[in-house]
N, C-alpha and C positions, 0 to 999 in steps of 0.2 A: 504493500500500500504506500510505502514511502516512494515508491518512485510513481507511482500512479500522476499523471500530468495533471493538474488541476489548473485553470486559469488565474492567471494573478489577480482576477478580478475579485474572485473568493474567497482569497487569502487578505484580500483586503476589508472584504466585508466583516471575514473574523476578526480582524484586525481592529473595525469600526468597534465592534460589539464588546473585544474585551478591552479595549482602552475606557468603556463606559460603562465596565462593573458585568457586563452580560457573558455567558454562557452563550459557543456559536458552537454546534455540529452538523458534519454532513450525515442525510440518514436517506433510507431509501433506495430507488431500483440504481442510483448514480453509486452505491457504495457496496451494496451488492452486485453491482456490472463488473465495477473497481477492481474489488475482490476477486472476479473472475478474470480478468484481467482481460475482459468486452470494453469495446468503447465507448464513450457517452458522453453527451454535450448536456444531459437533461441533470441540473443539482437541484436538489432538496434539501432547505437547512432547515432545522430545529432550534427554538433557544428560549431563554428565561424571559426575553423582554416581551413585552404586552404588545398588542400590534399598532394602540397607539404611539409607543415607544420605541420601535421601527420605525415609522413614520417621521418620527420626527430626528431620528439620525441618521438616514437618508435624502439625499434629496430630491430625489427619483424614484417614485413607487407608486403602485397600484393596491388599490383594496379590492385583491380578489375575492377574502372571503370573510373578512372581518370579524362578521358574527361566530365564526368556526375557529376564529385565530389564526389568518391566514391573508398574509401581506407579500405580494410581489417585490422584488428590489430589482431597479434597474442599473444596473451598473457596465459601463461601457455597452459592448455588444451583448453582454448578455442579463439574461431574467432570472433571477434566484427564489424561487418560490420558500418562502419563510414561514413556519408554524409554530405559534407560540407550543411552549410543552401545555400539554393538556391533560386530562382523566375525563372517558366518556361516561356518561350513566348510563340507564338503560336504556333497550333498545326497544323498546313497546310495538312499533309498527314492522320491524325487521329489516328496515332499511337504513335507519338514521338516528343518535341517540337525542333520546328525550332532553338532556341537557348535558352541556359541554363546558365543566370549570379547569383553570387552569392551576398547571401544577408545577411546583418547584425544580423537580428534581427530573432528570432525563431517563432514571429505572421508568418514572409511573410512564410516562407519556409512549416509550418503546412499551410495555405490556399492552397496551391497546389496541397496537398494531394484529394484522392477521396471520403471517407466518413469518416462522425464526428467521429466514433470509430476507426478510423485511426489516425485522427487528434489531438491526446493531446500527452504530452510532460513531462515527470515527471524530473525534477532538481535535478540531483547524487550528485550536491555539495551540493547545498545547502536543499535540500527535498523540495517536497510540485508539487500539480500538477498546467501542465497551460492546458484549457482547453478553448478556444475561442471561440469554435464551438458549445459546449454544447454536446460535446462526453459523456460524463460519464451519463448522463440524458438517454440516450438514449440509450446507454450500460447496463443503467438499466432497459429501458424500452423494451429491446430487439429489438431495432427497427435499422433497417439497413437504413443508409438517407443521400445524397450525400450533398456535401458541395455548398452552393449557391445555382444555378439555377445548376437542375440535368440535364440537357439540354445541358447546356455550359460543365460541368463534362464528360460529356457521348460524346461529339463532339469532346474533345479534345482527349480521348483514347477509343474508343469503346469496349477496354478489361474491361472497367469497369462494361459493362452490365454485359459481364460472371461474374466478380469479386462479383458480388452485389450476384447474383444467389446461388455463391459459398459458401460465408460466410452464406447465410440463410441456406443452410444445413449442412455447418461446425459448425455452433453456432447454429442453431437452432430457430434464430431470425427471425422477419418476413420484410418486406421491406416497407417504410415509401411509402405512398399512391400518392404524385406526385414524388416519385424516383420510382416507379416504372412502371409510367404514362408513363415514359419520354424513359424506357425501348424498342427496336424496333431493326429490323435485320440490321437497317443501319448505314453507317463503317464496317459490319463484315468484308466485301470484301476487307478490308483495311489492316487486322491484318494477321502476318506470321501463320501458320496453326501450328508450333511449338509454340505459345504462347498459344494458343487454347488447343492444346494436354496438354500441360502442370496445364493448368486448369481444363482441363476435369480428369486428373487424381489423381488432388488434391480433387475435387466432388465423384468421386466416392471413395475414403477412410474417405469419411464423415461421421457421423451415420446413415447418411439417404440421400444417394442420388438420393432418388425421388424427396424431396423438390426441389432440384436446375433444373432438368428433369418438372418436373409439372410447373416451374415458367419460365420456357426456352418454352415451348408450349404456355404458354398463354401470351407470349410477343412475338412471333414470330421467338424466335429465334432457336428451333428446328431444322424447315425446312430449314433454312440455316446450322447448326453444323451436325443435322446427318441427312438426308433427309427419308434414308428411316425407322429409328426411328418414324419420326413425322408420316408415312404414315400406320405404324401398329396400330395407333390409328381405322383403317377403318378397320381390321381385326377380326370378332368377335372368340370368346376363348371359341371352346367345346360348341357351342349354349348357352353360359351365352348372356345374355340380357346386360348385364349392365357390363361386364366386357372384356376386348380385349388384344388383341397382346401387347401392348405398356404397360396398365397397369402390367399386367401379368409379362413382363421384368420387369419393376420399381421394384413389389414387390418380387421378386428373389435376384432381383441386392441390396435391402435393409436385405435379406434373410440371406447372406451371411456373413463370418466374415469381416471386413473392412481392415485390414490390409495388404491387396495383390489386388491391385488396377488391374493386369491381370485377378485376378479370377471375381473381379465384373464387368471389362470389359463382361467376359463371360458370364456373368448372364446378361448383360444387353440387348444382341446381342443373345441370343441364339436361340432365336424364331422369330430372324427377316425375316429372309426368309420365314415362314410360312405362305399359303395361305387359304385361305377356300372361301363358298360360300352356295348357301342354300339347295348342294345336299350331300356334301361332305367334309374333312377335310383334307388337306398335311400336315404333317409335314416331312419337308426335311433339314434335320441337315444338309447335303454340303451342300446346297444353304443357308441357314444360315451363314455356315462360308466362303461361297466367296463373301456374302455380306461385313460380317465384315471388310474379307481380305481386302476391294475395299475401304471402310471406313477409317480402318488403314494405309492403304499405301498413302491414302488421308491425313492423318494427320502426316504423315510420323514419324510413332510409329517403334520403331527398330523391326526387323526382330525378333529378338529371343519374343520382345512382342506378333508380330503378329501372328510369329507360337504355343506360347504356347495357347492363346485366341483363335485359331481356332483349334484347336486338342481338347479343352476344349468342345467347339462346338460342334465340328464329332463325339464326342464320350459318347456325356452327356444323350442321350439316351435310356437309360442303362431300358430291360424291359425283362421279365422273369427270371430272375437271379437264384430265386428259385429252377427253375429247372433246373439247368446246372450242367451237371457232371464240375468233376474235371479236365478234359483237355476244356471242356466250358471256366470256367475260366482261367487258364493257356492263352488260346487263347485272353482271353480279355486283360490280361494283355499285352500280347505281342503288339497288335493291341493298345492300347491308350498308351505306355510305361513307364516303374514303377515311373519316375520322378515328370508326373503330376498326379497320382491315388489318392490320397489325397485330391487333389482339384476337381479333377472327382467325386468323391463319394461325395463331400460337396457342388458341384453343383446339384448335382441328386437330394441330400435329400431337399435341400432348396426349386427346382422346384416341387416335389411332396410334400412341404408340404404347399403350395402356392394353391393347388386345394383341400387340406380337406379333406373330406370322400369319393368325388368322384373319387378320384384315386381308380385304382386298386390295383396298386402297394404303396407299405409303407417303411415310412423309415426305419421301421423295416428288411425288405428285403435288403436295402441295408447295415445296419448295419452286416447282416447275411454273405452278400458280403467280406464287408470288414475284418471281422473275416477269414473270409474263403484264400481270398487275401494275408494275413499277414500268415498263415501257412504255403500256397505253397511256400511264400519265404523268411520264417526261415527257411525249409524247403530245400532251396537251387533245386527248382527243375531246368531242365535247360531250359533255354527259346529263346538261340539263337544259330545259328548254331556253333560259338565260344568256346560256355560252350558244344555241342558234345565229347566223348571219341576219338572221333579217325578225323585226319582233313583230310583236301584233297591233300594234300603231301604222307599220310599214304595210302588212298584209291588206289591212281593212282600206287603205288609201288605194294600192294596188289594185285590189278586187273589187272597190266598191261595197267595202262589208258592213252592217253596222255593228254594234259591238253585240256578243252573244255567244252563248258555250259554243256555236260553232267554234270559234275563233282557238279557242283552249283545246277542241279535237283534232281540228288542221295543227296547231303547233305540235302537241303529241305524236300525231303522224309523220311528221318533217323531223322531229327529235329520233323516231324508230327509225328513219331512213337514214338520219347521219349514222345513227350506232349500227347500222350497218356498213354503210360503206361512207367516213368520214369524209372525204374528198368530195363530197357532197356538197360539204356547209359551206357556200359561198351565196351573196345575195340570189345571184343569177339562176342559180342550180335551185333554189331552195323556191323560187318565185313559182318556177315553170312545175315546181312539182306542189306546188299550192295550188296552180289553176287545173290541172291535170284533176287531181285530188276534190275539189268542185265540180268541175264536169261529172264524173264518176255519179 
């Protein structure tokens, strides 16, 4: 920990704190990262002053949370989220404690916390860690363990369940054997469905967010977070014996790159609507994605999430590609829109490369796609009625038209003709197959 880099700016604020009688420590996921020796730009201190008393030895600060004990410091580039030390009372609703007084000493405020790898405290002033709980042991032993009775832990915020879930497939760690006893769907019904979201999208940017999926089914709490997730378990995949719906998502949703938490939403959801039975197989990308859609609006995931995640969906797949002329794809393009094609193709390959040798289809084909994709538009072909030569001010002067859906079905027609053969879109070309198109 002594060589762990910490910004000068931090060393300053402890600095601030004990030239003025306070107590400063770093505590939290920056000192368990620390410890691991992960990197992180996220600091959380700890200390005896009151968050009025922040305030006023800084000169740059936010009152993020005042009423909780909880003052921002802005110091240079960076934000130091500050909590007075505290003791919570009880937790009557399951989510938040009834009342929140503050406390002297840095033992009470670390017992509060939810698990030992949360709970140590590293000393800015003076170095050197305090560890009560036996965090660091445990940190080493990868083992995720709630503080006390995981019982009483788990009663007081039921987001701890998710929490526990989370860190196993953020770190990797496994979950100490009665923290995970104590694991079960009740309180979920307690928690805003925004604190939920919010953790499900910190799980799926994890390396592997099957772990926290796999450890969510076999505590029950699945069928309460995504219902019809837990029910593609009963879904068998392409007559595998031993493998289903649900699996299949996990291993796509791990497939994928981690860092765009919409695209592994997609990978996790894509195959949820899919039915089968022992005559026959559906796969129905819409109903996939109005499952999602009903899921997301449930979690109340913003709109631009919910629509990229379900286009993701409608259009993932992607099957003969080889054989498609060149207004083939121009047409795909148009139909998934150039914005999300990138994660389109990198949800395809992950899904067919999730089935092996018995695809038909290979990544290679869509590699071919995407080669193919990126020409048509260096290429500049034109793909919406906008990028046409000639618009519908010019057509109606031309023809003599007055304004009227005609006018919006001749453009569509003239738009189907460029994406056939481009070399079209010129005033002149596009005129004579306007009148032609009339006549008709």
């Amino acid at each position: 920990m002594d060589s762990l880099p910490l910004p000068k700016e931090l060393l300053t604020a402890a600095r601030i704190f004990s030239k003025a009688g306070y107590q400063c420590w770093l505590v939290g996921g920056a000192l368990r990262d620390g410890l691991s020796g992960r990197p992180t730009d996220d600091f959380d201190l700890a200390t005896d002053a009151k968050p009025r008393e922040v305030m006023r030895l800084f000169h740059r600060t936010i009152p993020t949370g005042v009423k909780h004990g909880t003052v921002t410091i802005l110091l240079g580039k960076h934000q130091f989220e500050t909590t007075t030390f505290r003791c919570d009372g009880s937790y009557s609703d399951g989510r938040r404690p009834d009342q929140v007084t503050y406390a002297r000493d840095i033992r009470e405020d670390l017992a509060r916390r939810d698990f030992t790898i949360n709970a140590m405290a590293w000393n800015l002033v003076n170095g050197g860690l305090f560890d009560p709980h036996d965090g660091k042991s445990d940190l080493n032993r990868r083992i995720i363990r709630a503080i006390g009775s995981p019982a009483a832990r788990f009663n007081e915020d039921a987001l701890r369940k998710i929490r526990a879930c989370r860190f196993a497939a953020q770190l990797g760690f496994t979950i100490d054997t009665d923290t995970l006893k104590a694991i079960n769907p009740s309180g979920l019904e307690n928690l805003s469905v925004e604190r939920i979201w919010d953790e499900l999208k910190k799980i799926l940017t994890a390396p592997q967010p099957s772990i926290a999926f796999r450890l969510f089914r076999q505590t029950g709490l699945l069928r309460e977070l995504i219902p019809p997730l837990d029910r593609c378990a009963d879904e068998a995949l392409n007559n595998r014996e031993r493998e289903n719906m649900y699996e299949h998502g996990l291993a796509v949703c791990d497939a994928v790159p981690s860092a765009d938490y919409t695209l592994r939403a997609a990978a996790l959801f894509h195959d949820i609507g899919k039915k089968s039975d022992s005559n026959e197989k559906i796969s129905c990308e819409a109903c996939s994605a109005d499952i999602a859609a009903q899921q997301l609006l449930h979690l109340k995931a913003s709109k631009a999430d919910t629509e990229k995640i379900t286009r993701l969906i409608i259009h993932h797949g992607i099957h003969g590609c080889s054989e498609w002329s060149d207004a083939d794809v121009r047409r795909f393009i148009i139909r998934a829109g150039k914005n999300i094609l990138d994660d389109l193709l990198t949800l395809r390959k992950a899904d067919i490369s999730t089935y092996g040798a018995n695809c038909p289809l290979k990544t290679e084909h869509i590699d071919e796609l995407a080669k193919r994709i990126a020409e048509i538009l260096r290429h500049g072909d034109p793909l919406t009625i906008k990028e046409l030569k000639i618009n519908g001010r010019q057509i109606m002067e031309e023809l003599d038209m007055r304004p009227s859906s005609e006018i919006g079905m001749l453009q569509r027609y003239l738009l189907e003709c460029v994406i056939e053969n481009p070399p079209l879109n010129n005033y002149e070309n596009l005129l004579e197959l306007a009148k032609k198109y009339r006549r008709k």
